[in-house]
mmCIF file of the N, C-alpha and C atoms, coordinates in Angstrom:
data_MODEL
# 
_entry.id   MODEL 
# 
loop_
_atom_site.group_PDB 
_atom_site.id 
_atom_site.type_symbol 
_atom_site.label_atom_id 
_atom_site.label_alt_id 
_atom_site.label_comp_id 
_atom_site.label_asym_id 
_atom_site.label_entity_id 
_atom_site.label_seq_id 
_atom_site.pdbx_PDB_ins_code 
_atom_site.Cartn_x 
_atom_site.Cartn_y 
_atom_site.Cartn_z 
_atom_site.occupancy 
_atom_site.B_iso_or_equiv 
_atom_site.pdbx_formal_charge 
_atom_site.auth_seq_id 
_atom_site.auth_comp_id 
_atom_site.auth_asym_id 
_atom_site.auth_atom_id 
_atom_site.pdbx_PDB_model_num 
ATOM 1   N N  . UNK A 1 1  ? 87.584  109.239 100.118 1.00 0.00 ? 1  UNK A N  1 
ATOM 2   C CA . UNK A 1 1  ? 87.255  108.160 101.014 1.00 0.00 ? 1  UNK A CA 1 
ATOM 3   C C  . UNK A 1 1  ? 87.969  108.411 102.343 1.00 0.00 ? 1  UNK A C  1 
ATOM 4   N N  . UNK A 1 2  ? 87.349  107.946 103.383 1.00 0.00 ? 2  UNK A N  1 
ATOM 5   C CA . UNK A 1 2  ? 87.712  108.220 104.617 1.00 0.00 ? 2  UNK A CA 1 
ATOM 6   C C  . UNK A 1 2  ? 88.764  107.278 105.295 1.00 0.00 ? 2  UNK A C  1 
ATOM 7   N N  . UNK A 1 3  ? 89.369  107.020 106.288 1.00 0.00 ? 3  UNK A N  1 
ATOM 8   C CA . UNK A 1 3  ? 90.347  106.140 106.575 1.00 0.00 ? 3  UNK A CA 1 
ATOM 9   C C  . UNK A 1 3  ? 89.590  104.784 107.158 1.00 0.00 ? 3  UNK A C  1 
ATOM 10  N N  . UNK A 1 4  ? 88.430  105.496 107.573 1.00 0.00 ? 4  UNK A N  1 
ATOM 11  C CA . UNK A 1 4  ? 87.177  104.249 108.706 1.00 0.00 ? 4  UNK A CA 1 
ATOM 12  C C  . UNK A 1 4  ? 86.959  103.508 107.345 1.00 0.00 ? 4  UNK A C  1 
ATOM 13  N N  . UNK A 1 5  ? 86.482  104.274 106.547 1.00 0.00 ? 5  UNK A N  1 
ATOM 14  C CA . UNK A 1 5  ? 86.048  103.274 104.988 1.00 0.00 ? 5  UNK A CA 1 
ATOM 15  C C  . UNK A 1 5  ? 87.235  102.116 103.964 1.00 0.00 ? 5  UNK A C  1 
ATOM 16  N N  . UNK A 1 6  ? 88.145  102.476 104.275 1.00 0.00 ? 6  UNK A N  1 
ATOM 17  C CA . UNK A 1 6  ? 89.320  101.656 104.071 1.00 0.00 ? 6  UNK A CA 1 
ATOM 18  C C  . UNK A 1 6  ? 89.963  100.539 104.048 1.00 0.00 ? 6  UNK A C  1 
ATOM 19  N N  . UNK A 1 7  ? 89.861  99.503  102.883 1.00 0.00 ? 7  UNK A N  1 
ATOM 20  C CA . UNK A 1 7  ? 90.058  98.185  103.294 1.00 0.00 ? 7  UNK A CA 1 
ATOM 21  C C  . UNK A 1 7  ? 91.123  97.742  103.889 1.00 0.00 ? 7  UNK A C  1 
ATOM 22  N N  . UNK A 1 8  ? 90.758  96.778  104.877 1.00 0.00 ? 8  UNK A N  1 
ATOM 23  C CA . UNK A 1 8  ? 92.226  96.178  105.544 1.00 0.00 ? 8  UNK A CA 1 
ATOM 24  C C  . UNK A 1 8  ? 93.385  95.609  104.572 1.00 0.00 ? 8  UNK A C  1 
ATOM 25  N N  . UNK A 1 9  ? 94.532  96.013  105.326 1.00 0.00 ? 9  UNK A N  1 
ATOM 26  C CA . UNK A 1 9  ? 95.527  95.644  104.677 1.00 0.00 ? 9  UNK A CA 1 
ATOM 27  C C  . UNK A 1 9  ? 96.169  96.595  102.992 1.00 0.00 ? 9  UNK A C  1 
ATOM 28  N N  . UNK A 1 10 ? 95.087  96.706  102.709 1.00 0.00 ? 10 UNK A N  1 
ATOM 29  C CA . UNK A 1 10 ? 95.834  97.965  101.440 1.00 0.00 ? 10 UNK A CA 1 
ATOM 30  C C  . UNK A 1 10 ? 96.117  99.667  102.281 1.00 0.00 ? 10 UNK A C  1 
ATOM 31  N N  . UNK A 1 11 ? 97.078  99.744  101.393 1.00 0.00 ? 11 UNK A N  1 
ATOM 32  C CA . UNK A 1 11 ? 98.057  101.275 101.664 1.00 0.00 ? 11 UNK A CA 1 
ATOM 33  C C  . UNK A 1 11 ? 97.547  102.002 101.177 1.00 0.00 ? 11 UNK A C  1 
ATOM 34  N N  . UNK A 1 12 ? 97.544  103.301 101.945 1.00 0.00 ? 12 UNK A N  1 
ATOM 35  C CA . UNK A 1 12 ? 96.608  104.109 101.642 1.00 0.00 ? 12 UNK A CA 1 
ATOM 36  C C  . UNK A 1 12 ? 97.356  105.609 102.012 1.00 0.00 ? 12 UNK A C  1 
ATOM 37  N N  . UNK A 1 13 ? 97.670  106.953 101.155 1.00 0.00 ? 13 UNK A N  1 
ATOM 38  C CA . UNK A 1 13 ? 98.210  108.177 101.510 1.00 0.00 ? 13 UNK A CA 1 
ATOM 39  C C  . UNK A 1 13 ? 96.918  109.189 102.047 1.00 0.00 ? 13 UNK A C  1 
ATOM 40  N N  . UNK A 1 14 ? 97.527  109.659 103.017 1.00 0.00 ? 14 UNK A N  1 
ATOM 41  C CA . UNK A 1 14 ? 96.322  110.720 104.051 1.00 0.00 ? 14 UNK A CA 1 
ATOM 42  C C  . UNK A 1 14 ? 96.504  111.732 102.824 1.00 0.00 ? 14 UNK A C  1 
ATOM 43  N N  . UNK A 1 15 ? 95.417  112.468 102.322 1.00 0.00 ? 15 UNK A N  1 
ATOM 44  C CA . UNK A 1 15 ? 95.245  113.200 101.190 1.00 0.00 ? 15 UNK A CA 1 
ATOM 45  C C  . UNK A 1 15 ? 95.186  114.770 102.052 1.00 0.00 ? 15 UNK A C  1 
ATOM 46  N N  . UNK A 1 16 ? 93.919  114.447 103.359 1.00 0.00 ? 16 UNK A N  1 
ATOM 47  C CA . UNK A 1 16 ? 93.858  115.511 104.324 1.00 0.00 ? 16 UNK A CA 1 
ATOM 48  C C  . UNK A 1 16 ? 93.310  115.404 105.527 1.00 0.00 ? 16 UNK A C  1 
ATOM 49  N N  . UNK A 1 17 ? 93.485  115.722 106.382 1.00 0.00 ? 17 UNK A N  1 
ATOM 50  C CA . UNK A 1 17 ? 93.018  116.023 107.749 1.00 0.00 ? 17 UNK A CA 1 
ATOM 51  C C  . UNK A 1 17 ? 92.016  117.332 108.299 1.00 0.00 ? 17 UNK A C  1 
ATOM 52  N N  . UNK A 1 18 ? 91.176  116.634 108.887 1.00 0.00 ? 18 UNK A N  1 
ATOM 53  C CA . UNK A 1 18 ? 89.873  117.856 109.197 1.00 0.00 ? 18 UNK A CA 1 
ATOM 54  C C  . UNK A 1 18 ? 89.992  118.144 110.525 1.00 0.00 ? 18 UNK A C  1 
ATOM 55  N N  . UNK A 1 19 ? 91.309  118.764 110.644 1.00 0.00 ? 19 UNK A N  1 
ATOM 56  C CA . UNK A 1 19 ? 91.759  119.140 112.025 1.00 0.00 ? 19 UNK A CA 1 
ATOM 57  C C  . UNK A 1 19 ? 90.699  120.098 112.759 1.00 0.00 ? 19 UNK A C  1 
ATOM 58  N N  . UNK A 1 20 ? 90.155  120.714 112.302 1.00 0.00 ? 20 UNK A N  1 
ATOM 59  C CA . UNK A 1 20 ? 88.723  121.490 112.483 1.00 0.00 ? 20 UNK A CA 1 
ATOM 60  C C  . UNK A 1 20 ? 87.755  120.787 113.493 1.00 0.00 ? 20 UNK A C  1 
ATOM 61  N N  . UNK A 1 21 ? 87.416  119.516 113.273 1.00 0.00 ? 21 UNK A N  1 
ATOM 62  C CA . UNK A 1 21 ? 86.514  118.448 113.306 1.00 0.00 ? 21 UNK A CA 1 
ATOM 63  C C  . UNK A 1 21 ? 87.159  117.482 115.015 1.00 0.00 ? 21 UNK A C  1 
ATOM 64  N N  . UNK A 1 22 ? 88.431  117.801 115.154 1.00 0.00 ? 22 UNK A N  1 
ATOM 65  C CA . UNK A 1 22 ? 89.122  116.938 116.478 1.00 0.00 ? 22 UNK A CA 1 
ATOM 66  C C  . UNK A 1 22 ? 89.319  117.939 117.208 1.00 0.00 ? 22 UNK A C  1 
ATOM 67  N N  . UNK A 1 23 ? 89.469  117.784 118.389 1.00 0.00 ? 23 UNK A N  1 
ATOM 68  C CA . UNK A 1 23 ? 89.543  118.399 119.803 1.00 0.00 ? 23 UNK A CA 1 
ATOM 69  C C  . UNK A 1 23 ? 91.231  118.922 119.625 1.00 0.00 ? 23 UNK A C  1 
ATOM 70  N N  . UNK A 1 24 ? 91.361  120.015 119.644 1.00 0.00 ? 24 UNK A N  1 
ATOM 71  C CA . UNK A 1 24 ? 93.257  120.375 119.656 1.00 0.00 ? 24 UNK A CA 1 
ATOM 72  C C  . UNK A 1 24 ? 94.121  119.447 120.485 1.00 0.00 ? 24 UNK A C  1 
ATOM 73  N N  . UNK A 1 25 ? 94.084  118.690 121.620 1.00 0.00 ? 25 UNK A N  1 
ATOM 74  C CA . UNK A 1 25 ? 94.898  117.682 121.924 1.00 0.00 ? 25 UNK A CA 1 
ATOM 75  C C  . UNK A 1 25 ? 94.765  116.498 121.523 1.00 0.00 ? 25 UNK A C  1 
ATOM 76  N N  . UNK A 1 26 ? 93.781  115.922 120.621 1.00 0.00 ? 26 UNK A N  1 
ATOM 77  C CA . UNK A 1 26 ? 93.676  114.669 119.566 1.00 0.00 ? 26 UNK A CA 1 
ATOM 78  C C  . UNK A 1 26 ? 94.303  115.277 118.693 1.00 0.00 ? 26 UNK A C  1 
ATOM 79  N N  . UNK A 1 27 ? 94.304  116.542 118.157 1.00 0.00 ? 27 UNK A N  1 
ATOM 80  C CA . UNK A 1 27 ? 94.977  116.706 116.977 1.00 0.00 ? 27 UNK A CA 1 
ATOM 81  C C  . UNK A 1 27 ? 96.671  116.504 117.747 1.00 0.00 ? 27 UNK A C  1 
ATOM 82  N N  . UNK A 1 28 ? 96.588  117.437 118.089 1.00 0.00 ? 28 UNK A N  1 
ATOM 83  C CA . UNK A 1 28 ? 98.205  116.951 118.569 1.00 0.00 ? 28 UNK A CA 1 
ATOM 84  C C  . UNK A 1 28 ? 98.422  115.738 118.709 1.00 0.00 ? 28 UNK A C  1 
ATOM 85  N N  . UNK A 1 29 ? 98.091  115.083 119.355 1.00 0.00 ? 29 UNK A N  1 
ATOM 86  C CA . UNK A 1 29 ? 98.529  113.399 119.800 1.00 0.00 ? 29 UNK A CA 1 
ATOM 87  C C  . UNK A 1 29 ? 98.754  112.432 118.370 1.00 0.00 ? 29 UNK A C  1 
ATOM 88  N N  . UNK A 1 30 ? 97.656  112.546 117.350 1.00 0.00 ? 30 UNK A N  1 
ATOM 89  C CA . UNK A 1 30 ? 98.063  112.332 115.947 1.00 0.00 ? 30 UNK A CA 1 
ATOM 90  C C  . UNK A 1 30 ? 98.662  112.414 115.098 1.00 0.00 ? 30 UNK A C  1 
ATOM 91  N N  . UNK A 1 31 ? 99.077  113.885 115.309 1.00 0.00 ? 31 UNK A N  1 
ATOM 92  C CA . UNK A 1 31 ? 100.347 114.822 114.791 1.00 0.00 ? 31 UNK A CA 1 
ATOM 93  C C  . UNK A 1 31 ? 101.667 114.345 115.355 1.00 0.00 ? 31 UNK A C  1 
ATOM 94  N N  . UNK A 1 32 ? 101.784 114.039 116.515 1.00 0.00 ? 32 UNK A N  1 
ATOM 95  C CA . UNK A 1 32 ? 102.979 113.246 117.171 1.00 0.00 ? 32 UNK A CA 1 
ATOM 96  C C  . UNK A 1 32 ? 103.419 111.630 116.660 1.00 0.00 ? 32 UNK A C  1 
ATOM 97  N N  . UNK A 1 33 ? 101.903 111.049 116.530 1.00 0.00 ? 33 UNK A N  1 
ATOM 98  C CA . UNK A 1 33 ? 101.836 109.845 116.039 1.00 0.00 ? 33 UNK A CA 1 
ATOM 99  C C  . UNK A 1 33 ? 102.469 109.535 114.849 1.00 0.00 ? 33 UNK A C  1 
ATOM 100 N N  . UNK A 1 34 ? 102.569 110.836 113.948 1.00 0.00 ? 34 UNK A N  1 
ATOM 101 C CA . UNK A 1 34 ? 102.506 110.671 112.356 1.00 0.00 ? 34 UNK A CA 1 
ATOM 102 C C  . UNK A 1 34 ? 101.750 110.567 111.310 1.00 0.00 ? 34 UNK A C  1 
ATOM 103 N N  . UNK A 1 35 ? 100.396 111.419 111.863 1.00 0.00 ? 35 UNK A N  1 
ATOM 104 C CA . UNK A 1 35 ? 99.567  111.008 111.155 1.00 0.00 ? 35 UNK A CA 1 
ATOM 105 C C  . UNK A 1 35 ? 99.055  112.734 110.638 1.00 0.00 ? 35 UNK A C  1 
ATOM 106 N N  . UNK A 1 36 ? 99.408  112.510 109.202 1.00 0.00 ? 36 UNK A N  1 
ATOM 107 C CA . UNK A 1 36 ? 99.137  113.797 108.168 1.00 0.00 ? 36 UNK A CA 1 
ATOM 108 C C  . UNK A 1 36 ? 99.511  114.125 106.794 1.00 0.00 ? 36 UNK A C  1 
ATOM 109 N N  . UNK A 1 37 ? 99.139  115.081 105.975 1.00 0.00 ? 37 UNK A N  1 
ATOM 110 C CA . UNK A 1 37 ? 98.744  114.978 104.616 1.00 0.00 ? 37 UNK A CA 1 
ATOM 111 C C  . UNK A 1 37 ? 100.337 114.316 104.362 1.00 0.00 ? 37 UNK A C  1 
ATOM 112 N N  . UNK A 1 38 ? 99.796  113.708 103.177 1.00 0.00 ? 38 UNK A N  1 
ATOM 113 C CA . UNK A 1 38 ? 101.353 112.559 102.535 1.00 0.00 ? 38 UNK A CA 1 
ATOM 114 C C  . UNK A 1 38 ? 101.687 111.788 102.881 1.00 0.00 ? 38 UNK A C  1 
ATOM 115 N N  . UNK A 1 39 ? 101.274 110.831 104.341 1.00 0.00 ? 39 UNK A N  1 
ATOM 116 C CA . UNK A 1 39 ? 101.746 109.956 105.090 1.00 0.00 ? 39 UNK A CA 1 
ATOM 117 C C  . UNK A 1 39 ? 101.190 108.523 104.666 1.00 0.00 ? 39 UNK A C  1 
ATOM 118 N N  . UNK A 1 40 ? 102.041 107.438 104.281 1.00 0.00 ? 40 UNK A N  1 
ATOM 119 C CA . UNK A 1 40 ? 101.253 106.450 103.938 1.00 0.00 ? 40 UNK A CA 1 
ATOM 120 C C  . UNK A 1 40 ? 101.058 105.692 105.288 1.00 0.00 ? 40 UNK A C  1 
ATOM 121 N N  . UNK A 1 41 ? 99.532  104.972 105.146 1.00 0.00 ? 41 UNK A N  1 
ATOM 122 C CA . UNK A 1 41 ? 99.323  104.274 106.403 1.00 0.00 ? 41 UNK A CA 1 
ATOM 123 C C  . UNK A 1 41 ? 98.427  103.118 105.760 1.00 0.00 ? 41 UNK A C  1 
ATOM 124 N N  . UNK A 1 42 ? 98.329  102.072 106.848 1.00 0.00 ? 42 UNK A N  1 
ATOM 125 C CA . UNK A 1 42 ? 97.262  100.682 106.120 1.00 0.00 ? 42 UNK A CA 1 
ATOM 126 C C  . UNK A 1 42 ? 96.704  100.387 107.885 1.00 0.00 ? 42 UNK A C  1 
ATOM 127 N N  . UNK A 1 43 ? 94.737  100.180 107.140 1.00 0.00 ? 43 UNK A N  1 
ATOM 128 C CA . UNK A 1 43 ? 94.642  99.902  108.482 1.00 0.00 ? 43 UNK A CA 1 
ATOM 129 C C  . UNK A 1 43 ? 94.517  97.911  108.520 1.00 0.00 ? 43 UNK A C  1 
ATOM 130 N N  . UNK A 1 44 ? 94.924  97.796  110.075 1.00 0.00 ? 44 UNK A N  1 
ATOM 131 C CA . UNK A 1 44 ? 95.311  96.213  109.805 1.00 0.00 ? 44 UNK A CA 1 
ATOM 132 C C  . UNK A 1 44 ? 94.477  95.713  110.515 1.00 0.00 ? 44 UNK A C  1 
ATOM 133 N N  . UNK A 1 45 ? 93.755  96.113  111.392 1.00 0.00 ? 45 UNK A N  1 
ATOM 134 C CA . UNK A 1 45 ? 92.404  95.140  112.503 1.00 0.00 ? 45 UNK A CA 1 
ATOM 135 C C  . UNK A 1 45 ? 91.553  96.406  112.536 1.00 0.00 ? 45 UNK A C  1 
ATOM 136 N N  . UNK A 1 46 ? 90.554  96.031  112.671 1.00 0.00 ? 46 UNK A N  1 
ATOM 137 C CA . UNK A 1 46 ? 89.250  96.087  113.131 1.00 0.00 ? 46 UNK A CA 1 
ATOM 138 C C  . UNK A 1 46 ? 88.775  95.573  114.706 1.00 0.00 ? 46 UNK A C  1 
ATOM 139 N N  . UNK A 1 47 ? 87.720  96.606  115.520 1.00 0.00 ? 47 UNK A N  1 
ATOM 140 C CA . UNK A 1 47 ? 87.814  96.049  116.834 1.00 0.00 ? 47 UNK A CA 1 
ATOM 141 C C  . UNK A 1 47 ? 86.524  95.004  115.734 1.00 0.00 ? 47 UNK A C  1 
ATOM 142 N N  . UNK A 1 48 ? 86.057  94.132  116.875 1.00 0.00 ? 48 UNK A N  1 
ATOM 143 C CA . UNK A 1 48 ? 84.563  93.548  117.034 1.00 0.00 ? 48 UNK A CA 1 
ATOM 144 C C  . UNK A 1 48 ? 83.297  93.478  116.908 1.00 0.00 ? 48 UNK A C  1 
ATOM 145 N N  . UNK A 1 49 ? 82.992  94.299  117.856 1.00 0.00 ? 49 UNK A N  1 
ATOM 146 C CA . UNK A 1 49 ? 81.603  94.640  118.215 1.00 0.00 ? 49 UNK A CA 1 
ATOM 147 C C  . UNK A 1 49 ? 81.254  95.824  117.829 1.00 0.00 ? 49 UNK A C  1 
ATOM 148 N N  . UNK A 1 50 ? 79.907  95.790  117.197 1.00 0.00 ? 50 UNK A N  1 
ATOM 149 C CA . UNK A 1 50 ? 79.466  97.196  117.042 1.00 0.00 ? 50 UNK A CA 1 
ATOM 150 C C  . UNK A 1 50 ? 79.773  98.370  116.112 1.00 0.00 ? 50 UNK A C  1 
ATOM 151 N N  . UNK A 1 51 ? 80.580  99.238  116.677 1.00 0.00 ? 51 UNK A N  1 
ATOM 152 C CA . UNK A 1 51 ? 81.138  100.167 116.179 1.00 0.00 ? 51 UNK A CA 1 
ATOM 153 C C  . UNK A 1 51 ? 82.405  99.904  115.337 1.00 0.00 ? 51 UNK A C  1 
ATOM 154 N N  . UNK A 1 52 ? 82.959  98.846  115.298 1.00 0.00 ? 52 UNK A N  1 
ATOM 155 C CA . UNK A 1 52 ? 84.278  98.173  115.133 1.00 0.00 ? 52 UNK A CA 1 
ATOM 156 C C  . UNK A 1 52 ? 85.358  99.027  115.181 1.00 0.00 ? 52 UNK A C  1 
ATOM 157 N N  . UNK A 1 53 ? 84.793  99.707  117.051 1.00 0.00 ? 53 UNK A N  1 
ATOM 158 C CA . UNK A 1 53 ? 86.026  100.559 117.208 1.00 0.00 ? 53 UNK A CA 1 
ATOM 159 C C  . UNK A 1 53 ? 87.012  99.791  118.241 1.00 0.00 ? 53 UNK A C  1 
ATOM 160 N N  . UNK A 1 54 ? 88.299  100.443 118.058 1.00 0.00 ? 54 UNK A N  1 
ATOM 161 C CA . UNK A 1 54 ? 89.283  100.699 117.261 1.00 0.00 ? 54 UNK A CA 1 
ATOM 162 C C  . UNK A 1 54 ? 89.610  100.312 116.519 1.00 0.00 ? 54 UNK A C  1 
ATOM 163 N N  . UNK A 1 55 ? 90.178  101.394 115.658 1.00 0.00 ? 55 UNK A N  1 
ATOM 164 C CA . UNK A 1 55 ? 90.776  100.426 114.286 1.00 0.00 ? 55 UNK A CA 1 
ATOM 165 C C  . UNK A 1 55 ? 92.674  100.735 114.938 1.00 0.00 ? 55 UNK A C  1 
ATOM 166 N N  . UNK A 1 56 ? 93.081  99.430  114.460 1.00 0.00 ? 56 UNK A N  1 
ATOM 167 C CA . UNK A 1 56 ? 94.886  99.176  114.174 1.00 0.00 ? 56 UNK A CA 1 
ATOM 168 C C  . UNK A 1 56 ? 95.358  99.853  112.687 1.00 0.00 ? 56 UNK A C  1 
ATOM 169 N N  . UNK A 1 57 ? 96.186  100.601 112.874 1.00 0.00 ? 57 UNK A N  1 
ATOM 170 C CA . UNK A 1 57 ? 96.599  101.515 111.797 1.00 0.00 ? 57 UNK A CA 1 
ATOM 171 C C  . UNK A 1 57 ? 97.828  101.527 111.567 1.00 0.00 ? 57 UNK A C  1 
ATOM 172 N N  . UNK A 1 58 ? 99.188  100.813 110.753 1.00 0.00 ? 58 UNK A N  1 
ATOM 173 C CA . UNK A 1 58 ? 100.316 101.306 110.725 1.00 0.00 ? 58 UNK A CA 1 
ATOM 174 C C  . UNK A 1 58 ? 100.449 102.129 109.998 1.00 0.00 ? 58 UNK A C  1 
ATOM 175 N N  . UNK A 1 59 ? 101.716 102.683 110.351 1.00 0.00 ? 59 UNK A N  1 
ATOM 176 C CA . UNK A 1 59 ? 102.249 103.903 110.300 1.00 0.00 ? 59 UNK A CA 1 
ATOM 177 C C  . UNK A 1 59 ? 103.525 104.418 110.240 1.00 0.00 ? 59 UNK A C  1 
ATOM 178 N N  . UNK A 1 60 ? 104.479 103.924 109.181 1.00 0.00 ? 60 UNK A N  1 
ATOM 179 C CA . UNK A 1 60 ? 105.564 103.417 108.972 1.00 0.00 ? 60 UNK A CA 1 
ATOM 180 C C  . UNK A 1 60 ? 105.923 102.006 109.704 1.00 0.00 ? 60 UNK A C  1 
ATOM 181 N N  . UNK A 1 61 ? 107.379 102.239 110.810 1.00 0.00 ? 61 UNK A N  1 
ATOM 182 C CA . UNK A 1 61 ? 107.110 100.728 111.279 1.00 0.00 ? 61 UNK A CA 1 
ATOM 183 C C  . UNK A 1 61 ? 106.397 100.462 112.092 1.00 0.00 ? 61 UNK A C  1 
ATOM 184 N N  . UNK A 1 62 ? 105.499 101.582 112.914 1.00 0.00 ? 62 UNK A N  1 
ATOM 185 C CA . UNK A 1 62 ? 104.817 101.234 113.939 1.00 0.00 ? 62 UNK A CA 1 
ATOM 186 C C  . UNK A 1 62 ? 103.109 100.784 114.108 1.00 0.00 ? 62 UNK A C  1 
ATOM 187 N N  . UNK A 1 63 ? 102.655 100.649 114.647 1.00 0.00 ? 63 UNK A N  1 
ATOM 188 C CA . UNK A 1 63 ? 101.212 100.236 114.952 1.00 0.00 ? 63 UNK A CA 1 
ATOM 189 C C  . UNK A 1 63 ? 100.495 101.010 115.654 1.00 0.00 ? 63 UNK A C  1 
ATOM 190 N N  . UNK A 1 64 ? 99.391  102.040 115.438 1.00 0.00 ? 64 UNK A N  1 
ATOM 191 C CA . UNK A 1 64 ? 98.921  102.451 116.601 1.00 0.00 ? 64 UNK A CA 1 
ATOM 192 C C  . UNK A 1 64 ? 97.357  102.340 116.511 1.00 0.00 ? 64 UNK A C  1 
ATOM 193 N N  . UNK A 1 65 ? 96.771  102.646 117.793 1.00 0.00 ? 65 UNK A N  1 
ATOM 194 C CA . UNK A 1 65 ? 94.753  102.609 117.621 1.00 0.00 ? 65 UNK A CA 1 
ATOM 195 C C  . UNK A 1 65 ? 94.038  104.200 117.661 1.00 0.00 ? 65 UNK A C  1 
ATOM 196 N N  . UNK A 1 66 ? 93.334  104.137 116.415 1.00 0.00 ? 66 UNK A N  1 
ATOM 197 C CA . UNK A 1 66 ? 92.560  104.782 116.220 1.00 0.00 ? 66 UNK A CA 1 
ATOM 198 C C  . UNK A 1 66 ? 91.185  105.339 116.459 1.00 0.00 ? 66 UNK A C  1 
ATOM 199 N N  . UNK A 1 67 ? 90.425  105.909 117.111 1.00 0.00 ? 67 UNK A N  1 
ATOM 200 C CA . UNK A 1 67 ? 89.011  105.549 117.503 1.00 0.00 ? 67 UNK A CA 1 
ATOM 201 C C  . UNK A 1 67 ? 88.577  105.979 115.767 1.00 0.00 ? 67 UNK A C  1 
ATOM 202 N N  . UNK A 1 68 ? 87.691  105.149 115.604 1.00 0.00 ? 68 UNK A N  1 
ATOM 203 C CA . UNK A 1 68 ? 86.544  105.251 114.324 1.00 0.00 ? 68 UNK A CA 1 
ATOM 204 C C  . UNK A 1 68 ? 86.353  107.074 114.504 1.00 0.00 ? 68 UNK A C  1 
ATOM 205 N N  . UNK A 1 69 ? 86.240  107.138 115.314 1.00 0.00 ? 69 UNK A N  1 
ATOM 206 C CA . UNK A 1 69 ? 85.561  109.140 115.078 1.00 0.00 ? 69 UNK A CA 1 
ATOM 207 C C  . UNK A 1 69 ? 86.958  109.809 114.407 1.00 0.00 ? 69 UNK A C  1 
ATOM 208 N N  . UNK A 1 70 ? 87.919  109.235 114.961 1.00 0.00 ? 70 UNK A N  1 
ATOM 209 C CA . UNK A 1 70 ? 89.297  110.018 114.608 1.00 0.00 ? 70 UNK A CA 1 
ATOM 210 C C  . UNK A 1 70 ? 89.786  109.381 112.807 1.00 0.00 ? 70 UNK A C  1 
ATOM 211 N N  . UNK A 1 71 ? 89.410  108.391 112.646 1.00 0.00 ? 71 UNK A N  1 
ATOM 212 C CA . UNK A 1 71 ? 89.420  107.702 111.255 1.00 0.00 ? 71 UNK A CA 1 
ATOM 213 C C  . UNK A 1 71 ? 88.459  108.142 109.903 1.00 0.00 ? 71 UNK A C  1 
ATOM 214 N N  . UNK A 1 72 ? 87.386  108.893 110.349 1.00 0.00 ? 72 UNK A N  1 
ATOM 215 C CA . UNK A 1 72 ? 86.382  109.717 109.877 1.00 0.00 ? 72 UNK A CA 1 
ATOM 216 C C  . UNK A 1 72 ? 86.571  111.164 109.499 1.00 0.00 ? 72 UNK A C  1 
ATOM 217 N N  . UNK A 1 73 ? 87.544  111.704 109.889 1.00 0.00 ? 73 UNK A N  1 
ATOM 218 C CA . UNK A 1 73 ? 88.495  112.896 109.874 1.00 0.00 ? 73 UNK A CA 1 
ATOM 219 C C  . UNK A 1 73 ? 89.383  112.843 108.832 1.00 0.00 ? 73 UNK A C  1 
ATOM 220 N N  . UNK A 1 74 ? 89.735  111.587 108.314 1.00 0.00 ? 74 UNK A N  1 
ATOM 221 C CA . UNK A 1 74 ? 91.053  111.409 107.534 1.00 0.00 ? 74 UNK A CA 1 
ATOM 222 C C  . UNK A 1 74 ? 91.329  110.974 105.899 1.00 0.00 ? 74 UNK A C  1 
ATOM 223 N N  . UNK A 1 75 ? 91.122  111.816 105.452 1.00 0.00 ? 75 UNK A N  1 
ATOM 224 C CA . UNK A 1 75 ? 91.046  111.569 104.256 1.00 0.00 ? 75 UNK A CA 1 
ATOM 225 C C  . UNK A 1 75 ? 91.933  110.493 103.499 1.00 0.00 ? 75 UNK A C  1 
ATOM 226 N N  . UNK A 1 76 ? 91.846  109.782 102.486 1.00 0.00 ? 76 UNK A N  1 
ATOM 227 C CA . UNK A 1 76 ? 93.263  108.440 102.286 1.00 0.00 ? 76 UNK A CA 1 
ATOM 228 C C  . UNK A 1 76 ? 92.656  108.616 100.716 1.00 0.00 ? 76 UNK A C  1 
ATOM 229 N N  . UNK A 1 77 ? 93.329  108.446 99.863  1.00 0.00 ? 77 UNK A N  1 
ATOM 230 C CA . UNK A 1 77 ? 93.677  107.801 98.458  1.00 0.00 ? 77 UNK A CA 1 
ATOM 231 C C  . UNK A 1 77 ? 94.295  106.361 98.509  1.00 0.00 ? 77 UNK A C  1 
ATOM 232 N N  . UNK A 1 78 ? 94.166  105.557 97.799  1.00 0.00 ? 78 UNK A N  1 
ATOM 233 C CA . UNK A 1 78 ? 94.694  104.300 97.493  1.00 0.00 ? 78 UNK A CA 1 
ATOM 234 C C  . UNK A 1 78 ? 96.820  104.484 97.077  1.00 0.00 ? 78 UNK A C  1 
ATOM 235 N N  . UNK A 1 79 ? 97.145  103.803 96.921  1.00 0.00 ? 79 UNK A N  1 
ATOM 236 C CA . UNK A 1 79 ? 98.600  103.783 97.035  1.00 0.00 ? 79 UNK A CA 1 
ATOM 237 C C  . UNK A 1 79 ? 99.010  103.058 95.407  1.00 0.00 ? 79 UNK A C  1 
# 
């Protein structure tokens, strides 16, 4: 299951990343973020409209936004 597919609020471990699939400075910027295989994360909002992009993602103690394309990349298992 993907990270976009992911219910709010449950914890979820990145299983893998399709670094292949992101532009090398999204990958980096993610990679800085903390975001990669073993990392537990929960996503917590949803944008609105449409695409219900961005998604809110913590990430230990922090919070950061995700675009849906970059959440589609990310593999998660349940916790």
């Amino acid at each position: 299951m993907t990270l976009d597919g992911f219910e709010n609020g449950r914890t979820a471990r990145i299983v893998a990343v399709d670094w292949a699939s992101l532009d090398e400075s999204e990958g980096k910027r993610l990679k800085a973020l903390g975001i990669d295989e073993g990392v537990e994360v929960a996503v917590t909002r949803r944008g609105v409209f449409g695409t219900r992009d961005p998604l809110a993602v913590r990430v230990g103690r922090m919070t950061i936004a995700l675009r849906r394309s970059h959440a589609l990349a990310i593999e998660v298992e349940p916790v």
